[in-house]
PLY file of the C-alpha trace (Angstrom):
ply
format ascii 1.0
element vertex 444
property float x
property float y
property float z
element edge 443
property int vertex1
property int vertex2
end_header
61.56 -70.33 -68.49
62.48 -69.88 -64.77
60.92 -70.25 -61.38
62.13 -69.00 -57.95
60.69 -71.32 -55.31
60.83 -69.04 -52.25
59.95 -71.18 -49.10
59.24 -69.71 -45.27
57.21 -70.84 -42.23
56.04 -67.65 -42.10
54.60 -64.57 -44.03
51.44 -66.40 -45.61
48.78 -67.33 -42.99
50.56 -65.73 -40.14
53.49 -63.18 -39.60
55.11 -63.00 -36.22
58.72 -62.95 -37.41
60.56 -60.64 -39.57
61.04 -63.32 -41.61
57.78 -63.67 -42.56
57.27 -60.17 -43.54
60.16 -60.82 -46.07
57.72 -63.07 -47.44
54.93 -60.89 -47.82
57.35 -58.13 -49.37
58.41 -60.79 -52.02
54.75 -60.99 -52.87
54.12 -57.66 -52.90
56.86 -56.41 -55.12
56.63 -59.27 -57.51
54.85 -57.48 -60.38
57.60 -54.44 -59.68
60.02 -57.40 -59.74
58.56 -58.62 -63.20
58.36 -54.84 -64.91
62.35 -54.71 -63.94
63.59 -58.09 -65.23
61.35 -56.87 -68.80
63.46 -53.75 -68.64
66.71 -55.49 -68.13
65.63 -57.63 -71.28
65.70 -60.61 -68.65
63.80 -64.03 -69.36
60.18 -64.60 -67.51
60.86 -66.04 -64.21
57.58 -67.23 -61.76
57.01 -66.86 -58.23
56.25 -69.77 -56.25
56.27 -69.56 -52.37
56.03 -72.50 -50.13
55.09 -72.78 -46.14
53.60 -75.69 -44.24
49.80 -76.44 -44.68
48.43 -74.41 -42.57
45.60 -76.41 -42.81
47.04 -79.20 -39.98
46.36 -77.84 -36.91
49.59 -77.00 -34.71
49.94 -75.60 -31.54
53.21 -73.04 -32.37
51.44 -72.34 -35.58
48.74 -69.75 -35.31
46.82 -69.06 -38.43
45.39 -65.45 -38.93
42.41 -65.77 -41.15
41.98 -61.90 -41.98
46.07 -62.85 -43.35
45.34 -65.90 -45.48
42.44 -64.62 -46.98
44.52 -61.42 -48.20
47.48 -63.37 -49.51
45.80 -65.90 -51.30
44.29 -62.77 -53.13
47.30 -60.91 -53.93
48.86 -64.30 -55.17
46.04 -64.81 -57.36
46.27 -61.03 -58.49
50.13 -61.26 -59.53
50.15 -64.83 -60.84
51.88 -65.82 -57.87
52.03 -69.63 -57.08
51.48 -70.77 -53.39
51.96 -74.17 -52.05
51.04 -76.03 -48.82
53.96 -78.35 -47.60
52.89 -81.65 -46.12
54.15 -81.95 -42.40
53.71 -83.94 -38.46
51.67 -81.70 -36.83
52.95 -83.88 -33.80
56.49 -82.17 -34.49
57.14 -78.85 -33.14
58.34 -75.94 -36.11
61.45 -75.45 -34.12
62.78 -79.14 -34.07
65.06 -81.49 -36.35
62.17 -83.84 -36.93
59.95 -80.96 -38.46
62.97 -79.55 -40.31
63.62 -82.76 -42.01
60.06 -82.99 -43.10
59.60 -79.66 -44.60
62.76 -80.04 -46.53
61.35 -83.19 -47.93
58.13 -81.83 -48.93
60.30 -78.99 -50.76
62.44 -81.32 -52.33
59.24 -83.41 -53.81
57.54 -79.67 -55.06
61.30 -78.98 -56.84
61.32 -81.97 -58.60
58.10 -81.31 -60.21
59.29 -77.59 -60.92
62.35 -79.00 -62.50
60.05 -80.72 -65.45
57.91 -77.78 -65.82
60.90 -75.58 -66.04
64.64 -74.65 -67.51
66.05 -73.32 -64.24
64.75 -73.38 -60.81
66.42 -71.07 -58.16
65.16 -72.42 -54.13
65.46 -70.00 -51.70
64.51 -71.44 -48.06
64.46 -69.47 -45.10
66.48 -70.53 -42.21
67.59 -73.95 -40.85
64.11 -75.34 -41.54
65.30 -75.41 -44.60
68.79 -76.69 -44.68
68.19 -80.01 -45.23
66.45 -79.50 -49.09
70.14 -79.84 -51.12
70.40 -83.44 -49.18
66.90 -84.81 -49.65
66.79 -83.78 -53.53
70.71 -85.29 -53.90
68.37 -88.33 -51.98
65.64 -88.56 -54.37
65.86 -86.61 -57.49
67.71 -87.94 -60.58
70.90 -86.18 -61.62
69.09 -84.05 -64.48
66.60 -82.57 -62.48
69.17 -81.71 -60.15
71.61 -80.17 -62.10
68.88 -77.27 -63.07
68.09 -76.28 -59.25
70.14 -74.01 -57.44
69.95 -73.71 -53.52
70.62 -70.82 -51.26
69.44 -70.40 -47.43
68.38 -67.22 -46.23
69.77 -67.45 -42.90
67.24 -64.83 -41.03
68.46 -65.84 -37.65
71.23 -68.25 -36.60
72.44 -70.12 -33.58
75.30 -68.13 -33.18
73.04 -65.32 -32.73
72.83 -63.76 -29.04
70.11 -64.32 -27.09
68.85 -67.44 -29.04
67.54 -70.49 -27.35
69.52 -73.57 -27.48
67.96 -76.09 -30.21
69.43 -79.62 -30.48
70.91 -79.82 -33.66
70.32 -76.68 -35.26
74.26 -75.47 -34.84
75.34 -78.58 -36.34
72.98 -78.44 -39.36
73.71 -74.60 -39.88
77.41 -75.65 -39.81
77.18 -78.74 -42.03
74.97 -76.34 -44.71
77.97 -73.58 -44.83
80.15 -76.63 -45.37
78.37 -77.66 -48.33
77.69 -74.17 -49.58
81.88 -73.77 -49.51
82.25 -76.62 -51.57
79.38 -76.85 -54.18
79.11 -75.20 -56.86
75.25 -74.78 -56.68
74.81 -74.55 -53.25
75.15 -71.08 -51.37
74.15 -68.53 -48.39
71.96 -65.29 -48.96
73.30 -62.24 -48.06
71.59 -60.15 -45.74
73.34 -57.82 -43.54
76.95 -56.80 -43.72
77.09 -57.32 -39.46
75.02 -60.47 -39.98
77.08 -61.97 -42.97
80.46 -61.62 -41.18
79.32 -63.14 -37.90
78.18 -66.37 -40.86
82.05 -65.98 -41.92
83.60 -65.91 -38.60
81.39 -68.59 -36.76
80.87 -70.93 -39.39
84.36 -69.99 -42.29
81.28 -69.38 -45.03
83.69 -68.30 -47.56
83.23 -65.38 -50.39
82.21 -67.98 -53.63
79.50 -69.39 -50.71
77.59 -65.97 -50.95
74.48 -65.19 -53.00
73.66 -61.15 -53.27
70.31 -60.48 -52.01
70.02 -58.15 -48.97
67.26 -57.60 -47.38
64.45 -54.69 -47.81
60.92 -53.46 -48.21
58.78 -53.40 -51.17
58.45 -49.12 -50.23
55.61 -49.15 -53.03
53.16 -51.50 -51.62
49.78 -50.75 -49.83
50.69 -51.73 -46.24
53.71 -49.45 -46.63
51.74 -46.50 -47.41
51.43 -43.79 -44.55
47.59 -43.78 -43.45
46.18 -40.13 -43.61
45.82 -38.00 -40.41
42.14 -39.17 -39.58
43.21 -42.57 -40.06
46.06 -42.88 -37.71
43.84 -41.03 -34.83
41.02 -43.85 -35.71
43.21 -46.82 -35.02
44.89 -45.46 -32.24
41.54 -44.33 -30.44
40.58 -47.59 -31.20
42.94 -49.19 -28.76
42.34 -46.56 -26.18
45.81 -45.13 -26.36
46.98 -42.29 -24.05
47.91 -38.70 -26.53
48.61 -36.72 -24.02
52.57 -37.42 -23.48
54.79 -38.03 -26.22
54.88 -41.22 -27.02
57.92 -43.66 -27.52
56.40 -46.90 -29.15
58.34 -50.26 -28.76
56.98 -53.44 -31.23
57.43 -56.81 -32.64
57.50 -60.66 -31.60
57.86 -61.32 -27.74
61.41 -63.24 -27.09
64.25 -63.08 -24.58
66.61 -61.55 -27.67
64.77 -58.31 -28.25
65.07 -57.59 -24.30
61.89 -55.84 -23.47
62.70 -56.03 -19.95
65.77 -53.78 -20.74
63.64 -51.36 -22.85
61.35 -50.99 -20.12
64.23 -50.02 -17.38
65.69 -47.49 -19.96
61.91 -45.51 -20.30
61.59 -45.47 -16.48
64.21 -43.78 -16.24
63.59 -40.96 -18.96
63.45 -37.79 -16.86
60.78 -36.57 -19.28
57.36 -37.36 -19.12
56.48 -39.71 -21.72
54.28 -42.49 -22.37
55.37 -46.07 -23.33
53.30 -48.13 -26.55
54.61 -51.74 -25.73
53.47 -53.89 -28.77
54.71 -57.02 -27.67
53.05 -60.94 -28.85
54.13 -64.42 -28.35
54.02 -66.28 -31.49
52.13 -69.41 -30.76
48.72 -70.74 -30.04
45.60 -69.28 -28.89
46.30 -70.64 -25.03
49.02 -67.84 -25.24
46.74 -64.72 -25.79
46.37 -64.06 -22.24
49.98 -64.30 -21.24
51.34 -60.73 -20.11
54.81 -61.53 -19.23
55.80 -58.01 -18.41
52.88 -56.49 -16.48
54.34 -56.69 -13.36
57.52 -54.76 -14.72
55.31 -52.25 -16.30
53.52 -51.62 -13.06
56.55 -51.33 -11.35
58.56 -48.81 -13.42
56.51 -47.05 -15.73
54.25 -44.48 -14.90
52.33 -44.17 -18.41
51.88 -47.35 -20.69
49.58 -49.48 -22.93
50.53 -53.27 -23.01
49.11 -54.57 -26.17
50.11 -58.56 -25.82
48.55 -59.62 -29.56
50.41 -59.39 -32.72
49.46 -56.00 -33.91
50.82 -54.27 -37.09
47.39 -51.59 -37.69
48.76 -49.56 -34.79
52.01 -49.40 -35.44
51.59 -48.03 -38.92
49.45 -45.48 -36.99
51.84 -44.38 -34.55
54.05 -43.67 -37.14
51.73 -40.94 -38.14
50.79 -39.07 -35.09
53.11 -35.95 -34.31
52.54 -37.20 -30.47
55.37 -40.08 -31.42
58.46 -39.09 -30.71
60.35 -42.21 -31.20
60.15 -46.12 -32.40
62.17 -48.41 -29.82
64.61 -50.89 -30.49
66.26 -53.32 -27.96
67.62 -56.60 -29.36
71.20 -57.55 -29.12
72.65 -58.31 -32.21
69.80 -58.39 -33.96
70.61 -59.96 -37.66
68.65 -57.77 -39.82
65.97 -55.70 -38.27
63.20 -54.33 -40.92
61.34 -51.70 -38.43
63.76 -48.80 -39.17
62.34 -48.95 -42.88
58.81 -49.54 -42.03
58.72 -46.82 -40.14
60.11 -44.81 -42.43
57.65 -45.23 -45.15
55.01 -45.01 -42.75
55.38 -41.54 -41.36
55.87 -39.76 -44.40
54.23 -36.56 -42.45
55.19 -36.83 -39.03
58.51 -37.47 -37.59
59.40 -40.46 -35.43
62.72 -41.91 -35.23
64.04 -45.02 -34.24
66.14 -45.53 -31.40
68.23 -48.57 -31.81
71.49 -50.13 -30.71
75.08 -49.89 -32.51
76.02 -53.16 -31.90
73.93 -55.93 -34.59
72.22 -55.57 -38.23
70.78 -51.84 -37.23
74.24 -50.62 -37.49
74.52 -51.73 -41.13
71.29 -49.56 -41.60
71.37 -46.36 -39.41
73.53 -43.23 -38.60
73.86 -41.80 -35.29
71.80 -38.02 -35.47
71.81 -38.91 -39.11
68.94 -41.31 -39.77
68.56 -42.16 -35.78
70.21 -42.23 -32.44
71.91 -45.18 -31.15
73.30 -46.15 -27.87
75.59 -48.62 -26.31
73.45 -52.62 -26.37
75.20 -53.16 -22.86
74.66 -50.03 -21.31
71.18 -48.89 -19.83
71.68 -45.42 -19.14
73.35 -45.41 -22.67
69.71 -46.45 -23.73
67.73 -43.78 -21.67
69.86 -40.88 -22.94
69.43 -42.11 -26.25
65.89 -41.68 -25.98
66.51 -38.38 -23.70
67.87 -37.03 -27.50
64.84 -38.06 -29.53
62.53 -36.31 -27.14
64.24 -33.18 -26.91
65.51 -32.94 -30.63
63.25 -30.23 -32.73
60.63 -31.81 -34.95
62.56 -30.37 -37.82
65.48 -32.20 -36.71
63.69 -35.53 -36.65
61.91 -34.45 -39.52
65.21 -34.75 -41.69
66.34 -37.80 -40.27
63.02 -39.36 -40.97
63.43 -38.11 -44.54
67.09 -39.41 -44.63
65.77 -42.81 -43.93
63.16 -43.02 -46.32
65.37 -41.84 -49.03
67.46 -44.75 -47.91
65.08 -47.43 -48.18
64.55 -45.97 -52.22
68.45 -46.69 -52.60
69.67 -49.54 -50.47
66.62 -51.39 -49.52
64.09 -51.29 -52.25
62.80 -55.44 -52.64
62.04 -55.26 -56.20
65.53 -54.16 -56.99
67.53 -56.64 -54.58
65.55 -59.46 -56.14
65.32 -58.19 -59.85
69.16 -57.77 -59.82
69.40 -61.55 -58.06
67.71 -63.28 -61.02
69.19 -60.99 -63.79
72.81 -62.06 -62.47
71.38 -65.61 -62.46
70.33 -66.06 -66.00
73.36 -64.36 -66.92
75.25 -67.11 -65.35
76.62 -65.50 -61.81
75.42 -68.65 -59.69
75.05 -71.26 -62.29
73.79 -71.95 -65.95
73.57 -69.06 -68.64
71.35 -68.53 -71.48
73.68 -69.87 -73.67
74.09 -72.92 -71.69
70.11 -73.54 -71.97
70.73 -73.14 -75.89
74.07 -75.27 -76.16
71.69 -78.04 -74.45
68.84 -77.84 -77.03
70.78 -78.00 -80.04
0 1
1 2
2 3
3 4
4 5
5 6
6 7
7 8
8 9
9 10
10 11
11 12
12 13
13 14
14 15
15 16
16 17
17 18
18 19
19 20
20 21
21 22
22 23
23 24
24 25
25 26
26 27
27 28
28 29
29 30
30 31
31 32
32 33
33 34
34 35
35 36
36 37
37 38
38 39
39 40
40 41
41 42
42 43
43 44
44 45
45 46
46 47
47 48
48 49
49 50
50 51
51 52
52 53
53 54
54 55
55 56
56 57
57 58
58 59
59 60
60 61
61 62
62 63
63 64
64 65
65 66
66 67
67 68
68 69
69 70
70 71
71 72
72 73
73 74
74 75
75 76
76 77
77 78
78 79
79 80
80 81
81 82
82 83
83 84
84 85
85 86
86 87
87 88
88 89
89 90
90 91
91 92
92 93
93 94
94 95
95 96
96 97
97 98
98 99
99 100
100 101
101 102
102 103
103 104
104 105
105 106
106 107
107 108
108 109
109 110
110 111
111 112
112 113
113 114
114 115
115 116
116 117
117 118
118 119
119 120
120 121
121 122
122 123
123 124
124 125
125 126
126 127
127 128
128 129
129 130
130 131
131 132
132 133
133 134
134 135
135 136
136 137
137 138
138 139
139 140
140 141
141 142
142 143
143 144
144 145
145 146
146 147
147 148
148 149
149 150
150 151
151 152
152 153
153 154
154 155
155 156
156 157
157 158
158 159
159 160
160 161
161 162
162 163
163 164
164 165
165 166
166 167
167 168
168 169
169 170
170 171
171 172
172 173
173 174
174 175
175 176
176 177
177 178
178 179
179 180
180 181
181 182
182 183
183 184
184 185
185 186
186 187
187 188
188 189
189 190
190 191
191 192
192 193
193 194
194 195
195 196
196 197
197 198
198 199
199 200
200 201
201 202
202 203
203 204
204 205
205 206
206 207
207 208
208 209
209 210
210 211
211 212
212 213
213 214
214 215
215 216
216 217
217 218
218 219
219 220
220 221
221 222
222 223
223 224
224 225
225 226
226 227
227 228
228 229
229 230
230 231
231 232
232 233
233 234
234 235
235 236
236 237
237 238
238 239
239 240
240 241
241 242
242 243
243 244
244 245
245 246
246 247
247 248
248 249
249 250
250 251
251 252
252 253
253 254
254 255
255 256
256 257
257 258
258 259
259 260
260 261
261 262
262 263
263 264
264 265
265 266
266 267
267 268
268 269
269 270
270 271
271 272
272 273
273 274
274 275
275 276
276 277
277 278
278 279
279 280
280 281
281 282
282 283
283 284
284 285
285 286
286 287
287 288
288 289
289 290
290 291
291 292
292 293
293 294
294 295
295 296
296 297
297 298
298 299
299 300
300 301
301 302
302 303
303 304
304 305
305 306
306 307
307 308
308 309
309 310
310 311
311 312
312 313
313 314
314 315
315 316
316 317
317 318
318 319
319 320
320 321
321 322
322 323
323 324
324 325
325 326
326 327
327 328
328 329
329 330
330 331
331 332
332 333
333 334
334 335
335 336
336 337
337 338
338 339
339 340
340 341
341 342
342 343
343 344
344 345
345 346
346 347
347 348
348 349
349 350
350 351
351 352
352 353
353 354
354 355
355 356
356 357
357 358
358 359
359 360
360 361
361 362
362 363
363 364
364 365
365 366
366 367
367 368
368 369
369 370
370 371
371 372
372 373
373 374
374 375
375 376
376 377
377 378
378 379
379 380
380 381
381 382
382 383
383 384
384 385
385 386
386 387
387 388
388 389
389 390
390 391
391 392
392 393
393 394
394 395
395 396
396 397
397 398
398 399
399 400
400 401
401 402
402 403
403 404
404 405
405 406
406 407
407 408
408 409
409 410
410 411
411 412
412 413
413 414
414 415
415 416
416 417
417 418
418 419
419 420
420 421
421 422
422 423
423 424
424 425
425 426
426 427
427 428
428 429
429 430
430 431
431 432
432 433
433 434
434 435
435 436
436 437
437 438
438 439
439 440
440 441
441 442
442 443
């Protein structure tokens, strides 16, 4: 028997990264995951996911109640194993100290996987991480070792633009891909094709270093079903917003890389009435709900706007929906994988949205320009504006079959269940590390 450990600071009792919806995806395509390894004639593997005890109180860890309450459930409805990882709630998440304790804590819950199971595949997200391989080499003896195998889902990097400067994280990145060249159980997730050869370039991860995952959306699950009609106009009129424009919608996680400010010079100066949805939180603690950071901008440039500054993912999913939306908004600079285009897709099933995204970064590994979206030039404002200048004055049917073209694309290339159901198939047939023959050559 089998276990995947997958283990994130994020997706469990709070979900302001896109990281952390990768961990909510996991959960929600695990029984999809299950029925396709059974097809495939593949051994049971379990599901165990790991974050930090949300029960410490930290101030750049916000829990969401509503979210706990609703993952706890769906990991008690698909037999899905969730533990709490001991930390300092003195140490900030994004810090060396914190780093080294979470991937301590994960190397104390492997060892106790590897006696309750044959194989155990880790899977940490990002440098938080990257320290689990050393700690378990630290502390674990040599035959519970040589059943895990380790991989880091690198979700964001140093190297990416627009990231803050953290002391140490380039080094540990660096030191991780050095490892992951040179043992033979230690390796890098794929995720994006843009993404994996910036890994390649900046930090020589060579091809044996690579796990196949990829990145997706579990396209079945309930919060990627379209709401009907009369629900969209519900939550919508329930944050007041404006119909009577079209509306070009721009969401996610507050932070200098997905350049809102440069978003919000490219609507002002759409020559076309429309009116601006700026979804836009700062992940943190509660003493950040009332910060507004672009308010003044907003005032300044746009004529039409709502400014919603909590995480929000209800409207969204509604705005999607409405035929008023003309177009979902994307501004970040080399972004590394970028989920939204998918979302979107599966949530406006009857309307016809598109995204409007940059060529430059992990969108360009996912979209089509006037095929499945329009792009424009990351560096170039006006670039931006006409960009959006296209979505509005495209006809519906138009963006009608480029909304379609997407969806059909998240069905082929970035389904969840299938990423992860071919992952551990591959494994147990020996891809990354010990076969089913090995396991049998060891019990006789």
């Amino acid at each position: 028997m089998r276990a995947l450990l997958y283990a994130n600071t994020d997706g469990v009792a709070n979900m302001y990264h896109g990281s952390g919806v990768q961990t909510r995806i996991l959960m929600d395509a695990w029984a999809c995951v299950e029925a396709k390894l059974q097809v495939a004639d593949c051994g049971r593997w379990d599901l165990h996911v790991a974050v930090h005890d949300w029960t410490i109180p930290s101030s750049d860890y916000r829990v969401d109640d509503d979210m706990l309450e609703s993952s706890l459930a769906r990991a008690n409805a698909s037999g899905i194993r969730i533990h709490r990882l001991p930390h300092d709630a003195r140490n900030p998440l994004w810090a060396y100290a914190k780093w080294a304790e979470l991937s301590s804590s994960a190397a104390d819950l492997l060892s106790q996987l590897a006696e309750e199971y044959d194989q155990v595949l880790f899977i940490g997200v990002d440098v938080p991480y990257a320290l689990v391989r050393e700690c378990c080499e630290n502390t674990l003896p040599g035959w519970k070792l040589d059943k895990i195998l380790f991989a880091l889902a690198f979700h964001s990097s140093a190297v990416v633009d627009g990231q803050g400067w953290i002391p140490g994280r380039e080094a540990l990145e660096r030191e991780y891909v050095r490892r992951a060249n040179e043992d033979a159980s230690t390796f890098i997730t794929t995720l994006t094709p843009f993404f994996d050869g910036k890994i390649e370039r900046d930090y020589g991860a060579r091809s044996d270093a690579w796990m196949r995952l990829g990145h997706g959306v579990s396209s079945g699950a309930a919060e990627m079903a379209p709401y009907t009609a009369a629900e969209c106009a519900s939550v919508v009129e329930g944050f007041g917003i404006d119909r009577t424009l079209p509306l070009v919608v721009h969401f996610g996680r507050d932070h200098p890389m997905k350049r809102i400010p440069f978003a919000i010079e490219a609507v002002s100066r759409v020559r076309r009435p429309c009116h601006l949805v700026l979804i836009a939180a700062i992940p943190g603690s509660h003493e950040l709900d009332g910060a507004a950071p672009h308010a003044v901008q907003l005032r300044r440039e746009i004529e039409s706007y709502d400014y919603i500054t909590r995480f929000e993912r209800e409207l969204p999913r509604a705005l999607a929906g409405l035929p008023e939306t003309v177009a979902f908004l994307l501004s970040a600079e080399g972004e590394p994988m970028g989920q939204i285009p998918q979302e979107v897709a599966c949530w406006s099933r009857d309307a016809a949205p598109v995204i409007v995204a940059p060529r430059h970064g992990g969108y360009q590994d996912q979209l089509a320009d006037g095929e499945t979206g329009f792009m424009f030039d990351v560096t170039d404002v006006e670039s931006f504006t006409g960009a959006i200048e296209r979505a509005m004055d495209a006809p519906v049917s138009d963006r009608r079959r480029m909304s379609a073209a997407m969806r059909e694309q998240v069905l082929t290339k970035f389904d969840a269940a299938t990423n992860f159901s071919e992952l551990l198939v591959s494994i147990e047939a020996g891809a990354y590390g010990r076969t089913s023959q090995d396991d049998k050559a060891d019990a006789e």
